[in-house]
C-alpha positions in Angstrom: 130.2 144.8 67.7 126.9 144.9 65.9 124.1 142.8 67.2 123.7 140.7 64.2 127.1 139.4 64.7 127.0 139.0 68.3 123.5 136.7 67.3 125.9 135.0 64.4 128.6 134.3 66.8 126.5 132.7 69.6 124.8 130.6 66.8 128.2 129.1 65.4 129.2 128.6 69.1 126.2 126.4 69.3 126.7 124.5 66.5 130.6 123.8 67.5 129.5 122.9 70.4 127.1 120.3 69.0 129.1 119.0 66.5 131.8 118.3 68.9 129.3 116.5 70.9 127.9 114.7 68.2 131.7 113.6 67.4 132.4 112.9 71.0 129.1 110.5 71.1 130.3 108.9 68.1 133.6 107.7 69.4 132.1 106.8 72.2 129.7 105.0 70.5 132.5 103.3 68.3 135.1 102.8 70.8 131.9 101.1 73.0 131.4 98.9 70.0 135.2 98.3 69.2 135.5 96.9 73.4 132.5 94.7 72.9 134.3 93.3 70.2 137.7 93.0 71.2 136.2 91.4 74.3 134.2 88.6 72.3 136.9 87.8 70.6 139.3 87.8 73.8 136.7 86.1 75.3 135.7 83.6 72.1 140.2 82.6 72.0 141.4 83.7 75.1 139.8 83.8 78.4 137.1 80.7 77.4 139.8 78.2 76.5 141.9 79.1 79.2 138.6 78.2 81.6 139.1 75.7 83.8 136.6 72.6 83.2 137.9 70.2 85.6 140.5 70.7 88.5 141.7 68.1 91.1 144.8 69.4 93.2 147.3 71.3 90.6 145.5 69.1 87.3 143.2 70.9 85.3 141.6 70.5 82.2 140.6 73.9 80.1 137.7 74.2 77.7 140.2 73.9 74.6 141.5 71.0 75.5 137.8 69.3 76.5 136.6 70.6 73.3 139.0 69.2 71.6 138.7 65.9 72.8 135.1 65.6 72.2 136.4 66.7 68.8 138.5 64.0 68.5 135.4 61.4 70.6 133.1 62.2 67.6 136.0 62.1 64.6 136.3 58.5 65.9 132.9 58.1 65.9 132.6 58.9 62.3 135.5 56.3 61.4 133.7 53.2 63.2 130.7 54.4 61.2 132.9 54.5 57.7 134.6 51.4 58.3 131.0 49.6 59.6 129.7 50.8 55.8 132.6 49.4 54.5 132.1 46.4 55.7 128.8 46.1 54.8 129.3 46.6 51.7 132.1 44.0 51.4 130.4 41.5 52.9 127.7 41.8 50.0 125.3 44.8 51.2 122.5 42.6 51.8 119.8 42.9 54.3 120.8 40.0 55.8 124.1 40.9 56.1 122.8 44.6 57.2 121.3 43.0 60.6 124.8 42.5 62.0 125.4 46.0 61.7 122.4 47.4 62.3 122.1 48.2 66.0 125.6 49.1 66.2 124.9 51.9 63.8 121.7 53.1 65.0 123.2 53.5 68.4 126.5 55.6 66.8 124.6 57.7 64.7 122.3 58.7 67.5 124.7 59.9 69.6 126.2 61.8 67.3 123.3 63.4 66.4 123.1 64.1 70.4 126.1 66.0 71.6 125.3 66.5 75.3 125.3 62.5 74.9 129.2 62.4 73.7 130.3 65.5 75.9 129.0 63.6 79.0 130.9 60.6 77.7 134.0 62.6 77.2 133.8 64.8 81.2 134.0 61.3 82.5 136.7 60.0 81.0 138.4 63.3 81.3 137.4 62.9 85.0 139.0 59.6 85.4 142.4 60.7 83.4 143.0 63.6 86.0 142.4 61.2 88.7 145.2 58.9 86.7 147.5 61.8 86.4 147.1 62.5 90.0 148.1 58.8 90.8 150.2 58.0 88.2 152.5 60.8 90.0 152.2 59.0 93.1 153.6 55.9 92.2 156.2 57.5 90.3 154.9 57.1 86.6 156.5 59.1 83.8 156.0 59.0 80.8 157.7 61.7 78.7 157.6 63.4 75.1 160.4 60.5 74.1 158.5 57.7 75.0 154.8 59.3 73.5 157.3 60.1 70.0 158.1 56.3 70.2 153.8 55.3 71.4 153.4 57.5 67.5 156.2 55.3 65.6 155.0 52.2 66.7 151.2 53.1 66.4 152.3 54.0 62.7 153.8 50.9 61.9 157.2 52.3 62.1 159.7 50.7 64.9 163.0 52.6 65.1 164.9 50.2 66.6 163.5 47.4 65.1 162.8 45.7 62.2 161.0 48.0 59.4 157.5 47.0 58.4 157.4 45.6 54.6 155.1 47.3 52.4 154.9 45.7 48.6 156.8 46.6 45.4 158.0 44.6 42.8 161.3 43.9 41.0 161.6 41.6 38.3 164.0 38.6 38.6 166.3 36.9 35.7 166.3 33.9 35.0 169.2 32.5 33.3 168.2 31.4 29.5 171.1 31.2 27.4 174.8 31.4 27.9 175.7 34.8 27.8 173.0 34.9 30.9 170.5 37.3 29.6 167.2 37.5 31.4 164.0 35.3 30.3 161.7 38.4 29.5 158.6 35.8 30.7 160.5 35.9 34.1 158.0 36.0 37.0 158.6 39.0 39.5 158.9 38.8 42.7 157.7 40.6 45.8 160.3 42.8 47.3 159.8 44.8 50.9 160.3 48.5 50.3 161.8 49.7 54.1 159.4 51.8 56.2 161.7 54.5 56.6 161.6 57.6 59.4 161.2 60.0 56.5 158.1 57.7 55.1 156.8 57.4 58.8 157.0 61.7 58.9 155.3 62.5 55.9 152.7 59.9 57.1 152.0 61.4 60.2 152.2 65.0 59.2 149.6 64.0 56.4 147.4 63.0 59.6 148.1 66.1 61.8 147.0 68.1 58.5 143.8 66.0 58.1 142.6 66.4 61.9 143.4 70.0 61.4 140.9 70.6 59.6 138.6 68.7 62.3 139.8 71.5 64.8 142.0 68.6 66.5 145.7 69.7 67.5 148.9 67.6 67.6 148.9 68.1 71.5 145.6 66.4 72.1 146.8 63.5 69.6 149.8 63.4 72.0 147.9 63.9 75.5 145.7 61.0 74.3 148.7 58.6 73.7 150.3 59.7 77.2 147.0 58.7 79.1 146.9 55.6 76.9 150.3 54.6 78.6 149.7 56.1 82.0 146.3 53.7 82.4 148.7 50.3 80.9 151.2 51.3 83.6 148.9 51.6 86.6 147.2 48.1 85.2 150.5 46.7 85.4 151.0 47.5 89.1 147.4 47.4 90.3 146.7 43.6 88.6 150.2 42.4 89.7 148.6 40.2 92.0 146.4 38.9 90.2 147.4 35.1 89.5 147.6 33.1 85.9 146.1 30.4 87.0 142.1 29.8 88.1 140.1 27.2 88.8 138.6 25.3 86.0 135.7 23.0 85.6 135.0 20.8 82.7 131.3 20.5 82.2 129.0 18.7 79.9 125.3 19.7 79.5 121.8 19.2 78.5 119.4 22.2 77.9 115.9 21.5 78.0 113.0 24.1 77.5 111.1 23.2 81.0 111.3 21.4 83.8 109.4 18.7 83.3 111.8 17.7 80.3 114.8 18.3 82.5 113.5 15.7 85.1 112.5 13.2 82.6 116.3 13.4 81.5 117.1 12.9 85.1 115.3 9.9 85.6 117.1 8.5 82.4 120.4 9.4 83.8 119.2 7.4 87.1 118.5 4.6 85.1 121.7 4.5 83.6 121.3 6.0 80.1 123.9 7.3 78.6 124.8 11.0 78.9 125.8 11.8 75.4 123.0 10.0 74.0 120.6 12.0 75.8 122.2 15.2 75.1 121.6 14.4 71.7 118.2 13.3 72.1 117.3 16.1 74.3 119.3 18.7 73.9 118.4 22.3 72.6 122.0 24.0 72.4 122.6 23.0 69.1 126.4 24.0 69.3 127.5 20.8 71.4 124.4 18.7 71.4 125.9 16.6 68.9 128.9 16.2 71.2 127.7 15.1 74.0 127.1 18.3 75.3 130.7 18.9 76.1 131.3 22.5 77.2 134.7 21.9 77.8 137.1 23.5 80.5 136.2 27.4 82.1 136.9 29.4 84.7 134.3 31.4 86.5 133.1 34.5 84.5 132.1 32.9 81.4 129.6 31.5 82.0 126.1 33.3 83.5 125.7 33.3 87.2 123.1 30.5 88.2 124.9 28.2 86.1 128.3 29.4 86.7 127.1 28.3 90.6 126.1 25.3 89.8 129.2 23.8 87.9 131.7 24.8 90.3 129.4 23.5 93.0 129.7 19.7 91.6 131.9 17.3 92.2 133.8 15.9 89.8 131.5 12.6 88.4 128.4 14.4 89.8 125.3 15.6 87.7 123.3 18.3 89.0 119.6 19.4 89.4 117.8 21.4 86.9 119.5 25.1 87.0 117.1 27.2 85.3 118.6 30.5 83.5 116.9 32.4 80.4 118.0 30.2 78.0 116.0 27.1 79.4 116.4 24.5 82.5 120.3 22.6 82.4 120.9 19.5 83.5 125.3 19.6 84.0 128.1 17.2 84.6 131.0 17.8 86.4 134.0 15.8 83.9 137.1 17.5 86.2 137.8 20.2 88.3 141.4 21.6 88.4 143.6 24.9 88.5 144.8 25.6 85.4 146.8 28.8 83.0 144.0 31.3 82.2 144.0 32.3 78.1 145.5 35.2 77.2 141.9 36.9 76.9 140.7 35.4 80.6 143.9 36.7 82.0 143.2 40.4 80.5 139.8 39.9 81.6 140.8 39.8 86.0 143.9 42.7 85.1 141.3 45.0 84.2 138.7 44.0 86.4 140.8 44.5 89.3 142.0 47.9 87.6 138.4 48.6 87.4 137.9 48.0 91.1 141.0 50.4 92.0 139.4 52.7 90.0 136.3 52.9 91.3 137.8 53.0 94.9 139.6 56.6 93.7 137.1 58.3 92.3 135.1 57.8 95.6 138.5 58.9 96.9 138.7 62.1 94.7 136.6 64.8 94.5 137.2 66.8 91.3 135.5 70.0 90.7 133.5 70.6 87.4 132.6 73.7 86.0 128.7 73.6 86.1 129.1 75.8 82.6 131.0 72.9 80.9 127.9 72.3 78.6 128.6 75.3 77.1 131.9 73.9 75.7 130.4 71.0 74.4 130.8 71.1 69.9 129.2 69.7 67.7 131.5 69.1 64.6 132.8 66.7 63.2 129.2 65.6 62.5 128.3 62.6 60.1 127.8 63.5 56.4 124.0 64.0 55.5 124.2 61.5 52.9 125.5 58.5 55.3 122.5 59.4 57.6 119.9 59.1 54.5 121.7 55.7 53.3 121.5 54.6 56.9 118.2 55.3 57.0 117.5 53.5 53.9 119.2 50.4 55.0 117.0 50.1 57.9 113.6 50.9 55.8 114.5 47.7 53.4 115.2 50.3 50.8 119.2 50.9 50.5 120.1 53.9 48.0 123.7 54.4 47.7 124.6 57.6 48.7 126.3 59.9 46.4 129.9 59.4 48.2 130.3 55.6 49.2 132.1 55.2 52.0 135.7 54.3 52.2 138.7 53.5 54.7 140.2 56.9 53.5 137.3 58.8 54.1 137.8 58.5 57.9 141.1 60.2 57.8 
């Protein structure tokens, strides 16, 4: 073979070899790239959600479904706002009217604007459910996918096995007029109930699943929060069954007096035999039962703050006390009967949760539950609050309210 074609064919040889080796680094290169991909998105909705937040015994909670209910925390948020704005605005939009509202805003906006702030909120609550779960097996609680479908209906409006919730049509009525019985065409019409039925309850509630959809909120968080809801009303049930229905009660007249001084002038009066009520109204500073002689009527302990709470039950029935002094001023009270007596409805509720409270707080010094430290990471930040509700928040609370371009509304929320 000639030289100059030995030379050629070494050369080509090269130049194979270097283009297979620039092709070789190239897949490499691209099936590098393709793994770092494939593995981000694995990783981004695969392994992440499936990582474990919180675990106590065989509970857990997994990044999906935290981040979901933070989701659904902040969604919830955003309605309070709404329906705040609302009423607001119903009430006459005033600035006046805006100081009811004001620090309840301010306080809801913040923390949505702070998301470590809601996700901290949401790891303890999470935190107590597991401990709930945990329990709730204990005692024998179950609470399955019939009785959450029926938790839905009811929440819904719709009741299957009882009667259907009436919602407004009308349908005119005749009125007899002449004798072949022809309706009066100036008859009135009257309001008939149009039945809630299952198919109007479905298309309801699939018109919500579609709306927190969109919010990145899932029919199995709706329905985890439903079962937790009735796992924490069954445990208050057995943990406040000893709580009694009946409490002491004191009946108690007062007069509130800015200092002490004043408060032992009225005493002196008292000793002298003036009359209670009179003096009340005389002296008195508690403008909502001054005119009445003070009269605070019948409570249990509770409502009232401590030092004077102390004080009432302390008295005899007919006795008047010293000067209690709290932050509203110095009291001069008057015991008009001490007895046990039904708690109200709200009183009642009041001991059933604080003794659920109690138990509560016992378990979770019981339980240990491990937390990812990385759960911040999981933490999102949508739903968020529309721009233009922050800016006509803002405005509200400058004196200078500019409606914003989309006024809020019940439906908004949804």
């Amino acid at each position: 073979m000639p030289p100059q074609n030995k030379k050629f064919l070494a050369q080509k040889q090269r130049e194979d070899r270097q283009k297979r080796i620039i092709i070789i680094a190239t897949i490499s290169v691209l099936v590098i790239v393709f793994a770092l991909v494939a593995y981000g998105v694995i990783d981004r909705y695969v392994l992440a959600p499936q990582t474990v937040i919180i675990e106590l015994e065989d509970k857990t909670v997994k990044a999906d479904e935290f981040e979901q209910q933070v989701r659904w925390r902040r969604r919830n948020m955003i309605v309070d706002i709404d329906q705040m704005l609302m009423t607001f605005q119903q009430l006459g939009g005033t600035p006046e009217v805006f100081s009811f509202f004001e620090q309840q805003l301010m306080v809801a906006v913040t923390s949505l604007q702070q998301p470590l702030l809601v996700g901290q909120e949401v790891l303890q609550s999470l935190t107590q459910d597991i401990i709930l779960e945990v329990e709730a097996e204990k005692m024998g609680i179950i609470v399955d996918d019939a009785r959450i479908d029926r938790e839905i209906q009811e929440a819904f409006g719709f009741y299957a096995d009882g009667t259907p919730t009436p919602a407004v049509t009308q349908a005119p009525t005749s009125t007899p007029s002449d004798s072949d019985g022809s309706p009066d065409p100036t008859a009135t019409p009257l309001l008939q109930p149009t039945e809630y039925t299952e198919d109007l309850f479905n298309d309801n509630f699939q018109e919500f699943l579609n709306n927190i959809k969109l919010e990145g909120i899932s029919e199995s968080t709706i329905r985890q929060v439903i079962k937790m809801s009735v796992i924490r009303q069954e445990i208050i049930e057995i943990v406040s069954a000893d709580v009694s229905k009946e409490a002491e009660h004191v009946w108690i007249r007062h007069i509130l007096v800015e200092d002490e001084d004043t408060a032992n002038e009225v005493l002196e009066k008292l000793a002298d035999g003036e009359d209670f009520a009179d003096l009340a109204a005389e002296y008195s500073i508690d403008t909502a039962n001054k005119d009445n002689g003070g009269d605070l009527d019948w409570f249990t302990r509770g409502q009232m703050v401590p030092a004077f709470e102390e004080a009432a039950f302390a008295l005899e029935v007919g006795e008047v006390s010293d000067p209690v002094q709290t932050d509203f001023g110095f009291h001069i009270l008057e015991s008009l009967g001490k007895d046990d007596l039904l708690l109200d409805p709200s009183s009642y509720d009041q001991l059933r949760n604080n003794a659920y409270n109690e138990w509560l707080t016992e378990k979770e010094s019981e339980y240990q539950p491990i937390i990812n430290e990385d759960w911040i990471k999981y933490i999102p930040t949508e739903p968020s609050l529309p721009q233009e509700y922050v800016t006509y928040i803002q405005t509200l609370s400058s004196g200078q309210p500019q409606l914003p371009e989309i006024i809020p509304t019940a439906e908004s929320g949804e």
